[in-house]
C-alpha positions as CSV (number, residue, x, y, z in Angstrom):
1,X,35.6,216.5,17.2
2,X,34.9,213.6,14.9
3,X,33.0,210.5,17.0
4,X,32.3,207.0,15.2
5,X,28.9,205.7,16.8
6,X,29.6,201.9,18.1
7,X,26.6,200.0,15.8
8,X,25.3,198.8,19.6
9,X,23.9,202.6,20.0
10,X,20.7,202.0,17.9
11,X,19.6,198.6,19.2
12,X,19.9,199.9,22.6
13,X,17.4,202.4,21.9
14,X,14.7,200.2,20.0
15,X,15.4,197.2,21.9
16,X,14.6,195.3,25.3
17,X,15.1,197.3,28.3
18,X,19.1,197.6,28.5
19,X,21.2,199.6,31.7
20,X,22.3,201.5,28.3
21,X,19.0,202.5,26.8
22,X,18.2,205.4,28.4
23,X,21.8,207.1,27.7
24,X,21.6,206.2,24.1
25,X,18.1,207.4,23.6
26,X,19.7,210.7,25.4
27,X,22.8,210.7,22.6
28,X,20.4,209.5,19.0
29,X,18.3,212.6,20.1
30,X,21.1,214.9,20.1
31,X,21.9,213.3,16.7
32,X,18.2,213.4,15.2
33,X,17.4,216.8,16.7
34,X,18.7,218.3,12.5
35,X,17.5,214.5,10.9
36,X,14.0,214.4,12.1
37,X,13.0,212.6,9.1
38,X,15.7,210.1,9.6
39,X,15.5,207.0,11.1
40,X,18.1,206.3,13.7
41,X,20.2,203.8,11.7
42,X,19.8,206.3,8.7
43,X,21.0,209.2,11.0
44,X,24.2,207.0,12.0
45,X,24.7,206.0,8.6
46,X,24.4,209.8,7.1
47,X,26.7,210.6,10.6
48,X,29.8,208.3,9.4
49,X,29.5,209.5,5.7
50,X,29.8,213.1,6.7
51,X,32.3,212.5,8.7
52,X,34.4,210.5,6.7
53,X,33.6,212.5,3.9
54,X,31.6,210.0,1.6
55,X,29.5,212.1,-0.7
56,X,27.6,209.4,-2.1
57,X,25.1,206.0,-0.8
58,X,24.0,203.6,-3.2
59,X,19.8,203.1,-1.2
60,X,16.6,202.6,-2.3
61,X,15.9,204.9,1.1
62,X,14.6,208.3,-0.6
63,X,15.4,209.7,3.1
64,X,18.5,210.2,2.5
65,X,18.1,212.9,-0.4
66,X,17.3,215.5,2.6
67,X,20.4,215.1,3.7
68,X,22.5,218.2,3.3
69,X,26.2,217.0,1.6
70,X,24.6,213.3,0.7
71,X,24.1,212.1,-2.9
72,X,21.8,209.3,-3.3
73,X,22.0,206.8,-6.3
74,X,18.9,205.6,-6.7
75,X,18.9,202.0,-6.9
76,X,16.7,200.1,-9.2
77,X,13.5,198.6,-8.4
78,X,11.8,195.5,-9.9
79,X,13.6,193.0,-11.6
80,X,16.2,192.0,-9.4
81,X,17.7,189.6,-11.8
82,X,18.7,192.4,-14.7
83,X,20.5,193.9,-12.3
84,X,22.9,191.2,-10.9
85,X,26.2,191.8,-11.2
86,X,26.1,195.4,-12.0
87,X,28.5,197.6,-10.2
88,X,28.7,201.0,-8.6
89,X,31.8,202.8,-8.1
């Protein structure tokens, strides 16, 4: 079964007390249970490129390279200006 994860999920979780919070703390453990060094929005982001087969994200997040099945391009740190304008594909 593939399932998209409505963006709302996360916020319920970190943010004020919500009738949803406790059922979506219940589902991000489920998803962080094999992602325990992820971060919820980085498990929901890994979560959507799996399943929509996307091998690659372009993040300075070095998280993501313990991901099995996700390719990291490192972005660049430093001078931001150098680097405007340049593309990934």
């Amino acid at each position: 079964m593939k399932v998209f994860i409505d963006s709302n999920v996360p916020m319920y979780v970190a943010g004020r007390e919500h009738p949803h919070r406790e059922p979506a703390r219940r589902v991000s453990k489920d998803l962080l249970v094999a992602t325990e060094h992820l971060s919820t929005r980085d498990a929901v982001h890994a979560a959507v490129m799996i399943n929509r087969e996307v091998e690659w994200i372009a993040s300075f997040d070095a998280d993501f390279d313990q991901v099995p099945g996700l390719r990291r391009l490192e972005l660049p740190l430093g001078d931001c200006d150098r680097h405007r304008g340049a593309r990934f594909s």
